[in-house]
KOLROMAR-220493 format. One line per field, with one value per residue (C-alpha): residue number from 1; residue in three letters; x, y, z. Coordinates in pm, 1 decimal, always signed. Example, Ala and Ser with C-alpha at 12.3 -4.5 7.8 and 13.67 -1.06 7.14 Angstrom:
<torses>
num = 1 / 2
residu = ALA / SER
x = +1230.0 / +1367.0
y = -450.0 / -106.0
z = +780.0 / +714.0
</torses>
This chain:
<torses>
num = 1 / 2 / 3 / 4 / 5 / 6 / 7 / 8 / 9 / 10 / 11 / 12 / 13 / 14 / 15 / 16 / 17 / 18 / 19 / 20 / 21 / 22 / 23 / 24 / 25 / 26 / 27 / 28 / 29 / 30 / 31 / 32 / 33 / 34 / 35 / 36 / 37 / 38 / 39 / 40 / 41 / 42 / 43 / 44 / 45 / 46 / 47 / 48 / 49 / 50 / 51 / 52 / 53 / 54 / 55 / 56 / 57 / 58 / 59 / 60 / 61 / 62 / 63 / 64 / 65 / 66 / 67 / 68 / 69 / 70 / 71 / 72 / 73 / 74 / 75 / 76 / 77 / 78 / 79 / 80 / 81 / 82 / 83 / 84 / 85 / 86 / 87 / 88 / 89 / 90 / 91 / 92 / 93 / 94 / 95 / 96 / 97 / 98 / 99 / 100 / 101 / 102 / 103 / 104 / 105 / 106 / 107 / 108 / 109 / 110 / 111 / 112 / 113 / 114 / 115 / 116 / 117 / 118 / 119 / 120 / 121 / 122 / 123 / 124 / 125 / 126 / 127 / 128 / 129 / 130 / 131 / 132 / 133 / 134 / 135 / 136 / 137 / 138 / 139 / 140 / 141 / 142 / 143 / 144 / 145 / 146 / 147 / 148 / 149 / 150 / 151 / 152 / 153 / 154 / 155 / 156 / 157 / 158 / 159 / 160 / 161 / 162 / 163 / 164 / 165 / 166 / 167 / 168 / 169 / 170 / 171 / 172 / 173 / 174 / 175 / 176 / 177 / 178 / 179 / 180 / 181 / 182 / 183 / 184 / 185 / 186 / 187 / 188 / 189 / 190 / 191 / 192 / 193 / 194 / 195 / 196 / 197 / 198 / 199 / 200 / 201 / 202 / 203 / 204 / 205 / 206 / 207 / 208 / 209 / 210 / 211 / 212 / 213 / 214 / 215 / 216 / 217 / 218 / 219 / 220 / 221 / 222 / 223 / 224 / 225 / 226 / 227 / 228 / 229 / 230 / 231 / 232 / 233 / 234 / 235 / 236 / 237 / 238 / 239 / 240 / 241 / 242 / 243 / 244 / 245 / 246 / 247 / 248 / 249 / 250 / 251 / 252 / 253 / 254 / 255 / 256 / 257 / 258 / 259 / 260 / 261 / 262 / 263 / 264 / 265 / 266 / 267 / 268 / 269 / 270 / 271 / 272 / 273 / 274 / 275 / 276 / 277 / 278 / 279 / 280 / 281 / 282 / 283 / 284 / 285 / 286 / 287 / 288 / 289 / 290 / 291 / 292 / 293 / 294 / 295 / 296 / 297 / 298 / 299 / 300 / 301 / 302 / 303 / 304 / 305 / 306 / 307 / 308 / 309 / 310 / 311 / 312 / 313 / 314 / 315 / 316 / 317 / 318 / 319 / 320 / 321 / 322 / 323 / 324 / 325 / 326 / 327 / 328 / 329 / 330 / 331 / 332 / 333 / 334 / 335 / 336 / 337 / 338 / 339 / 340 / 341 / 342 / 343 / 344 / 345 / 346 / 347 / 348 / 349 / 350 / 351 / 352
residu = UNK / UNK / UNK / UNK / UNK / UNK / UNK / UNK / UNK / UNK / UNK / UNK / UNK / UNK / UNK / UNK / UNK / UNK / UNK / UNK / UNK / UNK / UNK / UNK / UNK / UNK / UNK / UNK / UNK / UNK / UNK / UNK / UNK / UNK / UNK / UNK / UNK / UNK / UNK / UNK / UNK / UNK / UNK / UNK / UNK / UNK / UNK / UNK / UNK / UNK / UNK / UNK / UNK / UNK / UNK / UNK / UNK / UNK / UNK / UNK / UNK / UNK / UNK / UNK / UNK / UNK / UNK / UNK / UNK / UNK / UNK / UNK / UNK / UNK / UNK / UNK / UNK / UNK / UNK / UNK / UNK / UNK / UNK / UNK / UNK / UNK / UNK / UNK / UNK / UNK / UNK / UNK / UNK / UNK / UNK / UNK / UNK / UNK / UNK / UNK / UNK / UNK / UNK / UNK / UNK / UNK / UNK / UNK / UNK / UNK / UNK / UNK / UNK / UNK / UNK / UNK / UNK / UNK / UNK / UNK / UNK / UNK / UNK / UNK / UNK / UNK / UNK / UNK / UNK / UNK / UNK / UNK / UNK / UNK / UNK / UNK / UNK / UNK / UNK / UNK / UNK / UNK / UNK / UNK / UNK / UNK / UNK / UNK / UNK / UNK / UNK / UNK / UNK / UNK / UNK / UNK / UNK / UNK / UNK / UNK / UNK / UNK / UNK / UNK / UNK / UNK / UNK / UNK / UNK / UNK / UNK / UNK / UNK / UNK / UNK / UNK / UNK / UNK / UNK / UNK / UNK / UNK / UNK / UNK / UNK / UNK / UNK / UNK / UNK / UNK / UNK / UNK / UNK / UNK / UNK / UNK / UNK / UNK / UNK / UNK / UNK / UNK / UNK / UNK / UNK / UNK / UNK / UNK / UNK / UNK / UNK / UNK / UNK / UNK / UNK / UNK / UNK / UNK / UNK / UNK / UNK / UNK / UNK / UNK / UNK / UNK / UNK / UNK / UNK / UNK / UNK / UNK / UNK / UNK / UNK / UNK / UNK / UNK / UNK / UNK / UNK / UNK / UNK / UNK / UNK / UNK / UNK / UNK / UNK / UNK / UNK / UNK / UNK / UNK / UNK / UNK / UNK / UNK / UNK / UNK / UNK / UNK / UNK / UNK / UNK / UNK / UNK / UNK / UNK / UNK / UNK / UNK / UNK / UNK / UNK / UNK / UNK / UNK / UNK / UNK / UNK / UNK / UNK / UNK / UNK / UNK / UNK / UNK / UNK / UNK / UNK / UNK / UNK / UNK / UNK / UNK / UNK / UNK / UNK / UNK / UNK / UNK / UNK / UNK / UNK / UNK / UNK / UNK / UNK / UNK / UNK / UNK / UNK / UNK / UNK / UNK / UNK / UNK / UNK / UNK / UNK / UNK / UNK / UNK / UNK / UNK / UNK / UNK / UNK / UNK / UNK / UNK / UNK / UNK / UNK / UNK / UNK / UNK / UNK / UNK / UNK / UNK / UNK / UNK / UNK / UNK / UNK / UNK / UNK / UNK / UNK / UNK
x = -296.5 / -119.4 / -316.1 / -57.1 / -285.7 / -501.3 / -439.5 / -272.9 / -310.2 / -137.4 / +271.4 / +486.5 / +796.1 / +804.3 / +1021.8 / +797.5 / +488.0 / +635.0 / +716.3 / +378.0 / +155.5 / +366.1 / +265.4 / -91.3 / -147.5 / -112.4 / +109.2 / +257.7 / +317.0 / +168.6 / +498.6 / +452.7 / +436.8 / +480.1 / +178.8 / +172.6 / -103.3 / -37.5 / -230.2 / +159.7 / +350.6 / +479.1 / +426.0 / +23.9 / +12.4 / +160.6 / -118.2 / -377.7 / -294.9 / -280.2 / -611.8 / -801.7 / -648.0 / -699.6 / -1053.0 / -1203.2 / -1194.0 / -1232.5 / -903.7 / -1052.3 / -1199.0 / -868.1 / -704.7 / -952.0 / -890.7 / -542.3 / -556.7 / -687.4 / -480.4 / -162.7 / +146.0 / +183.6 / +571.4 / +442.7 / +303.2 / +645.1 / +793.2 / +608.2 / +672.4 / +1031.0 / +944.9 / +706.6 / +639.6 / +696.6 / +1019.4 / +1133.5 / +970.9 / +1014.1 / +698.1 / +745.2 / +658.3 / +370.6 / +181.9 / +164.6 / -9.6 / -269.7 / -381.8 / -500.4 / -801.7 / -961.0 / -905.8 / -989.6 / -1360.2 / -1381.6 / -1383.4 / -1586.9 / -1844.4 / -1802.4 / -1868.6 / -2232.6 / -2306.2 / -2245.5 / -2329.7 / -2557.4 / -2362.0 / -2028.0 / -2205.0 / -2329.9 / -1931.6 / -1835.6 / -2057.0 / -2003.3 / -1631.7 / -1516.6 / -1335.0 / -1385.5 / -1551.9 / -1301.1 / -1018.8 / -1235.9 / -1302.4 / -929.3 / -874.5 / -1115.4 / -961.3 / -551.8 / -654.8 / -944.4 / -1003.3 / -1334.4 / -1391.1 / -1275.8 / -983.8 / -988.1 / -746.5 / -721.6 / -550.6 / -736.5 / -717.4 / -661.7 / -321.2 / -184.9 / -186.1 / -95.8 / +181.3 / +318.0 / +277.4 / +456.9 / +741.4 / +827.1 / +1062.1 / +1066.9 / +713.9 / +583.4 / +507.2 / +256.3 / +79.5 / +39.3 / -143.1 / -358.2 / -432.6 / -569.1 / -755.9 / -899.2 / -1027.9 / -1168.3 / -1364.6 / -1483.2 / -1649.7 / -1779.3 / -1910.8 / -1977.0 / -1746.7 / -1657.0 / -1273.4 / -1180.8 / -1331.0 / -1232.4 / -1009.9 / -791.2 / -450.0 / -96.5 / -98.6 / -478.5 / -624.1 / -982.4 / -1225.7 / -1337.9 / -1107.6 / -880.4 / -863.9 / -630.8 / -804.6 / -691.5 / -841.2 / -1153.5 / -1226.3 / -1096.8 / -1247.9 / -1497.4 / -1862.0 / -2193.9 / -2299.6 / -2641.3 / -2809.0 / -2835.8 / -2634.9 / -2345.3 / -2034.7 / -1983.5 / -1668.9 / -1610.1 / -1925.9 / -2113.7 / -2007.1 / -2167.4 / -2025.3 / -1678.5 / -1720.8 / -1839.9 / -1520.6 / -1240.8 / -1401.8 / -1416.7 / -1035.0 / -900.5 / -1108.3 / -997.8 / -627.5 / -618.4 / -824.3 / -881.4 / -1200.3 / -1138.2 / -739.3 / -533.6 / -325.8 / +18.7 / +112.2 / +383.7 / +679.3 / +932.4 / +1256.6 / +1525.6 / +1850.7 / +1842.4 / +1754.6 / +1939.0 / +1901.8 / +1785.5 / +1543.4 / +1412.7 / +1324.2 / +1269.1 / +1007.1 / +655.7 / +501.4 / +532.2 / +871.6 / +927.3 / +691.8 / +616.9 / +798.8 / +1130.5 / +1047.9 / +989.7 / +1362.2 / +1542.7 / +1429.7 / +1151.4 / +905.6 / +609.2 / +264.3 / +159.5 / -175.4 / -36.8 / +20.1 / +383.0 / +288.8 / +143.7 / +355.6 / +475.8 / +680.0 / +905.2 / +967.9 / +1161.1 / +972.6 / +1127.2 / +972.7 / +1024.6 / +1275.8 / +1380.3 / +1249.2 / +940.2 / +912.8 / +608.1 / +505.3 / +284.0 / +63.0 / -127.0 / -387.9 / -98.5 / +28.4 / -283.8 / -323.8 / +64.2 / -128.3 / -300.5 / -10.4 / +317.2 / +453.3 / +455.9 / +410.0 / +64.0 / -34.4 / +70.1 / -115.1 / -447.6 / -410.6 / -376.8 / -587.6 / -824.3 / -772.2 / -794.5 / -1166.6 / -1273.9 / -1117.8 / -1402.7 / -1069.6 / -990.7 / -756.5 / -471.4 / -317.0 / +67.0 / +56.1 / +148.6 / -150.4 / -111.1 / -414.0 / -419.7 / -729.3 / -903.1
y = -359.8 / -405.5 / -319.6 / -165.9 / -184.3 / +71.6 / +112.1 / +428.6 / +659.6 / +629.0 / +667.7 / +841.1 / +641.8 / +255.5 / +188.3 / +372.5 / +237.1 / -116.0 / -39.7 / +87.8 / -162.4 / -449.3 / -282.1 / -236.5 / -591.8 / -568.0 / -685.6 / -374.0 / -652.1 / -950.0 / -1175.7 / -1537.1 / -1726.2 / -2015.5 / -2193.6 / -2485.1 / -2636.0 / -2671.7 / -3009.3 / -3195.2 / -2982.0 / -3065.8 / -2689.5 / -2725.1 / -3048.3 / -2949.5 / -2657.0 / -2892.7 / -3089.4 / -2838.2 / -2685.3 / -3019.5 / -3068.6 / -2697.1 / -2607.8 / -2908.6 / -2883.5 / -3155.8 / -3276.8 / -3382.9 / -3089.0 / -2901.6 / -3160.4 / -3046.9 / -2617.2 / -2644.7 / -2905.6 / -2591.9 / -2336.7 / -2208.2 / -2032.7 / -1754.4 / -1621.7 / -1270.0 / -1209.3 / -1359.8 / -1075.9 / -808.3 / -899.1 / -766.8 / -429.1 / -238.8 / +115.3 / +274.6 / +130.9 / +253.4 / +557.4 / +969.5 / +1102.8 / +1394.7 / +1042.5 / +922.8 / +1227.1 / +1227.2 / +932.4 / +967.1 / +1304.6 / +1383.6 / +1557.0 / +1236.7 / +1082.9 / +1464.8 / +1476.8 / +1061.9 / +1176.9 / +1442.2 / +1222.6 / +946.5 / +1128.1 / +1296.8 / +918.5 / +791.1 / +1097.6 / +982.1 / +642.6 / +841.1 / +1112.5 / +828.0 / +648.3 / +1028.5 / +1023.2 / +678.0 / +604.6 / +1016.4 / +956.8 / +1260.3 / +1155.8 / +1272.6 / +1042.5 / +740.0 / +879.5 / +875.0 / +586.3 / +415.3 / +614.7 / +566.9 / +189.5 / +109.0 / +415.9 / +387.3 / +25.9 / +59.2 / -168.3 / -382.3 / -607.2 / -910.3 / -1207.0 / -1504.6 / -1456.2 / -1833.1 / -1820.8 / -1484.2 / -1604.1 / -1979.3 / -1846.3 / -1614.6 / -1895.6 / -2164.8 / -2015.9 / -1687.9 / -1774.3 / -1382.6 / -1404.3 / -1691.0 / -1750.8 / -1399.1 / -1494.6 / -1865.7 / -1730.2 / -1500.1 / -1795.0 / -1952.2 / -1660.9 / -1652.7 / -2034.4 / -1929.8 / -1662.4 / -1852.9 / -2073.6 / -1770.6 / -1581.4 / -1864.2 / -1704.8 / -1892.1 / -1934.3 / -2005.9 / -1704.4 / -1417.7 / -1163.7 / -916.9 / -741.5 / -988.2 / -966.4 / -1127.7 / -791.2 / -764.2 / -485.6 / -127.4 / -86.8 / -351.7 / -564.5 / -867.6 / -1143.3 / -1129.7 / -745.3 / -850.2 / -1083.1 / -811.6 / -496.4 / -520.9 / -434.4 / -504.8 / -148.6 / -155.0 / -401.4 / -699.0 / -933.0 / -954.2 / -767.2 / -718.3 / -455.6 / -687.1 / -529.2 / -331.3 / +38.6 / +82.6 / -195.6 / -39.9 / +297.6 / +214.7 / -104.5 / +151.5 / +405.3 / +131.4 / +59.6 / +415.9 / +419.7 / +77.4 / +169.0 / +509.4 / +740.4 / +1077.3 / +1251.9 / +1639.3 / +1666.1 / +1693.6 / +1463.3 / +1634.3 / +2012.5 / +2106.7 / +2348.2 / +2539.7 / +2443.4 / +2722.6 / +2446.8 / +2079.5 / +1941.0 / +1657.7 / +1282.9 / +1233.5 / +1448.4 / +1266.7 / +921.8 / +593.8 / +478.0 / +581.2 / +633.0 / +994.9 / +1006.3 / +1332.6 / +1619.0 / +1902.1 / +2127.4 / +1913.2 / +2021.0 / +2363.1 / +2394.0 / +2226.6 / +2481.5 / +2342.2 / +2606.7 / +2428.8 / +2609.6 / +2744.9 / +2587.1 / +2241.8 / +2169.9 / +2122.1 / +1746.8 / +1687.9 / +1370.9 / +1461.0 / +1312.2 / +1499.5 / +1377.9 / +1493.7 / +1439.6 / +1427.1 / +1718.7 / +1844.6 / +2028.6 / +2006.0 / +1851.8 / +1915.6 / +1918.3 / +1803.6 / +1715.0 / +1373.8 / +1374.3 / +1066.4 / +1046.0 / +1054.0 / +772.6 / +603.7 / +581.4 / +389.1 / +119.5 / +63.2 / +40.8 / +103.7 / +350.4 / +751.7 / +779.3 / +608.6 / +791.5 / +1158.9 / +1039.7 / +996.3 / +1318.6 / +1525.5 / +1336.7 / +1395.5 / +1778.4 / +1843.8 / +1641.7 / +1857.6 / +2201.9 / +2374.7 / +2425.5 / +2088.1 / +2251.2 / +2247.6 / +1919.0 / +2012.5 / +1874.0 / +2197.8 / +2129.5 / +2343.0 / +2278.0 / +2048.1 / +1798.5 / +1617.0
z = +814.7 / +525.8 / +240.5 / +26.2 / -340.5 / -580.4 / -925.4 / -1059.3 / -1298.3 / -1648.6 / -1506.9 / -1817.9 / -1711.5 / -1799.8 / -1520.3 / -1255.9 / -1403.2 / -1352.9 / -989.9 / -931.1 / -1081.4 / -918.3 / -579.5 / -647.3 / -737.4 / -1120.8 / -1343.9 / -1588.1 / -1823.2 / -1916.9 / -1911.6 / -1865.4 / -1533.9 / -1326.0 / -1243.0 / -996.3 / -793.1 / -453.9 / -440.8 / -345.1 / -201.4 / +166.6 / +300.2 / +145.3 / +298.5 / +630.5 / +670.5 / +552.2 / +836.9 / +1065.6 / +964.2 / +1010.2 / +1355.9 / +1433.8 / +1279.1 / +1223.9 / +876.1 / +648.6 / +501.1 / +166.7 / +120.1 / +143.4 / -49.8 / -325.5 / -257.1 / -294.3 / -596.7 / -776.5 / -627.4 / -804.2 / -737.4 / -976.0 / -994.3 / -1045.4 / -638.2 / -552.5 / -801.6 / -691.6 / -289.9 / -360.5 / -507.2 / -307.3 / -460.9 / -59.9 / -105.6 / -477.8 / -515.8 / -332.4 / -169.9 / -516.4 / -699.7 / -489.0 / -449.3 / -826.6 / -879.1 / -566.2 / -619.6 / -932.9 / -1032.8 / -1113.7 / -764.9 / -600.9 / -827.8 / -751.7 / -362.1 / -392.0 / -598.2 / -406.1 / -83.1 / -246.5 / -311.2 / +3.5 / +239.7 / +473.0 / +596.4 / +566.6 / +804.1 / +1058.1 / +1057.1 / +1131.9 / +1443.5 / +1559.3 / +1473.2 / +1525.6 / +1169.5 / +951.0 / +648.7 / +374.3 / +560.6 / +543.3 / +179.3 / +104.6 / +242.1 / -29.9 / -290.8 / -221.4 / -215.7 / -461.0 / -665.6 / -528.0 / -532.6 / -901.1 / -885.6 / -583.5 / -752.8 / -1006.0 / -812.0 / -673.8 / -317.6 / -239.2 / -514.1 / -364.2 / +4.6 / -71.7 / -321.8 / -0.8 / +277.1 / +89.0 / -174.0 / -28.9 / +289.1 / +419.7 / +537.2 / +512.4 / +856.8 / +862.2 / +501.0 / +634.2 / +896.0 / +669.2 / +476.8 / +774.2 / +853.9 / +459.6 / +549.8 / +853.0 / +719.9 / +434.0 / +606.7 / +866.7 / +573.5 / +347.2 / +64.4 / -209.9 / -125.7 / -485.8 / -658.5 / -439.6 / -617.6 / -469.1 / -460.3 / -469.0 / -86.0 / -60.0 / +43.0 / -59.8 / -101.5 / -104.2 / +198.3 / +77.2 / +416.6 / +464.8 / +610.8 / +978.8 / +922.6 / +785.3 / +1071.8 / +1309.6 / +1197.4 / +910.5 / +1090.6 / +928.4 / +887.0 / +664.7 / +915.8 / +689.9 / +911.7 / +654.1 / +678.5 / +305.9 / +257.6 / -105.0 / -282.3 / -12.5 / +35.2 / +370.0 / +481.8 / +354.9 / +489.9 / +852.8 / +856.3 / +730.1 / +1033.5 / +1276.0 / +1149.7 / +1249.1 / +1536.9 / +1704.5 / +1639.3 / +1845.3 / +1611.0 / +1847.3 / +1711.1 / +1634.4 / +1651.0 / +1332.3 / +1152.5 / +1018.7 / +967.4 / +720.5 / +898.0 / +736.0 / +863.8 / +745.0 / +795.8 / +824.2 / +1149.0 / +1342.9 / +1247.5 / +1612.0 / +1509.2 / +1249.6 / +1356.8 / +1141.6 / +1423.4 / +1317.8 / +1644.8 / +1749.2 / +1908.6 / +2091.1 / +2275.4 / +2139.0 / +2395.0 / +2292.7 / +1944.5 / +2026.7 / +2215.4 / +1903.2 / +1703.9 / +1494.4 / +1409.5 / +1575.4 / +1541.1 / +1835.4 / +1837.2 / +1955.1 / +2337.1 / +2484.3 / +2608.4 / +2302.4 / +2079.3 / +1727.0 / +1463.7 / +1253.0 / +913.9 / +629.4 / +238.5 / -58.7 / -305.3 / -631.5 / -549.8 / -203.3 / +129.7 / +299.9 / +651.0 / +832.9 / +1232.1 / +1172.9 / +1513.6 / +1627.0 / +1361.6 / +1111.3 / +1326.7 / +1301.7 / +936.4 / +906.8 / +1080.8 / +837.4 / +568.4 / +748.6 / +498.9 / +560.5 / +167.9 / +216.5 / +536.9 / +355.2 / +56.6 / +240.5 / +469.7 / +172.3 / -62.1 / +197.9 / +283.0 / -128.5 / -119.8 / +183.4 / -9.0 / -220.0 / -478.1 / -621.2 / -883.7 / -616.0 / -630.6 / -626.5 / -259.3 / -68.6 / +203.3 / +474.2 / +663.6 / +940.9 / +890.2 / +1124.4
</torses>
């Protein structure tokens, strides 16, 4: 899942702030864009014509969606520069965890105890990591994002050529569970990729994994919380989420390891045991068969070293970045820790 958008806290830097905002689905300024309904252009019509012969939907009413859909420049713009891709983890960690996102968890968590306790015992996803999750994305469901959803995915399906093919597909998906849900395609906001919510699901997730978790029929993760808690749990959980093992350790490594050591490839690459014969100072805790990841950070000062296990894997799916995934884990360990003052990033414990 990509869902890649939360809005930060106030960035000093101009040129940071613009990289950030443009990755959380705002704008860091307001410069003027390109608007233009998709009502006659050829890619529109082609999907129009697909959807009808597909779905069964009606072509007129299509005809009439996309007459009021736009493409706005700005998605396109901030498509190209991700924040994962721009900025050091020393960067990251300082927007995510603040005291203001650390107290948000903690009050979030007293607000929400008893449906965050029940995902806990049906999902096995500890309830500060589905906490984190909310707050790296949405602040809490405070930002979830100011684009229509219909312009952001019609904008990324028909003018931007890189991935057009996946967002045409998540547009048909956003049709598709309009008229599940009975949503009101043409009002739905959410971040410039079209993801939506507390938990800030595309639409192929939201069809997938979202779970109606109050009992009222619906599954809401736009306004609901429950709904939001007990979909992000259900997220983890579905993707290989094992209940009661930890998520990354930090090691000190006193040289530089090997490239091979250090592989681009998120899923956990080597054993433990190979680990442990390279040299990397592996806590004794973990078993040789176990799979780890090492992975070098990029600090204040230096690099940090840390062994990202499967539940570290687990959160990359649901934004393929490392950043992201060491954002929630230690957003996460800081709302569990009775000592919220600590937010230079230096976690040591394991979570999970």
């Amino acid at each position: 899942m990509q869902s890649w958008n939360d809005i930060p806290q106030t960035i000093k830097k101009s040129a940071l702030a613009l990289f950030v905002f443009s990755a959380l689905g705002i704008s860091a300024v307001n410069a003027a864009e390109e608007s233009v309904a998709y009502k006659s252009h050829p890619e529109a019509k082609k999907f129009i014509a697909s959807m009808a012969t597909k779905h069964g939907f009606d072509k007129a009413q299509l005809q009439q969606i996309f007459a009021g859909t736009e493409k706005k420049q700005d998605i396109i713009d901030a498509m190209k520069r991700p924040a994962e891709k721009v900025l050091e983890w020393k960067d990251y960690r300082r927007i995510f965890l603040t005291d203001q996102r650390i107290a948000g968890g903690k009050e979030f968590m007293k607000e929400n105890k008893d449906a965050l306790i029940r995902a806990e015992a049906e999902y096995g996803v500890p309830a500060q990591v589905i906490t984190a999750i909310i707050g790296v994305e949405t602040l809490y469901g405070r930002h979830k994002g100011r684009y229509r959803v219909i312009d952001a995915l019609s904008t990324l399906a028909f003018d931007y050529p890189p991935r057009s093919k996946f967002f045409r597909s998540e547009l048909e998906h956003y049709l598709l569970l309009g008229r599940e849900q009975g949503f009101d395609v043409m009002s739905l906001t959410g971040s410039y990729a079209g993801a939506m919510g507390y938990g800030q699901f595309i639409p192929s997730s939201y069809r997938s994994y979202a779970v109606d978790f109050n009992g009222d029929k619906i599954a809401d993760i736009l306004t609901d919380k429950t709904d939001a808690i007990g979909s992000v749990a259900n997220y983890l959980a579905r993707h290989g989420w094992r209940q009661g093992e930890s998520v990354a350790m930090q090691v000190e490594m006193k040289e530089a390891p090997p490239a091979a050591l250090l592989p681009k490839k998120q899923k956990p690459a080597h054993s433990v045991g190979k680990l442990k014969k390279a040299g990397v100072p592996v806590p004794e805790s973990l078993d040789d068969k176990a799979r780890a990841r090492l992975m070098a950070l990029e600090a204040e000062t230096s690099k940090e070293y840390w062994l990202g296990l499967q539940n570290f894997y687990v959160i990359t799916r649901y934004n393929h970045s490392d950043l992201y995934a060491m954002a929630v884990f230690q957003l996460s360990e800081a709302i569990r820790n009775d000592d919220s003052s600590d937010t230079d990033g230096s976690v040591e414990a394991a979570g999970g």
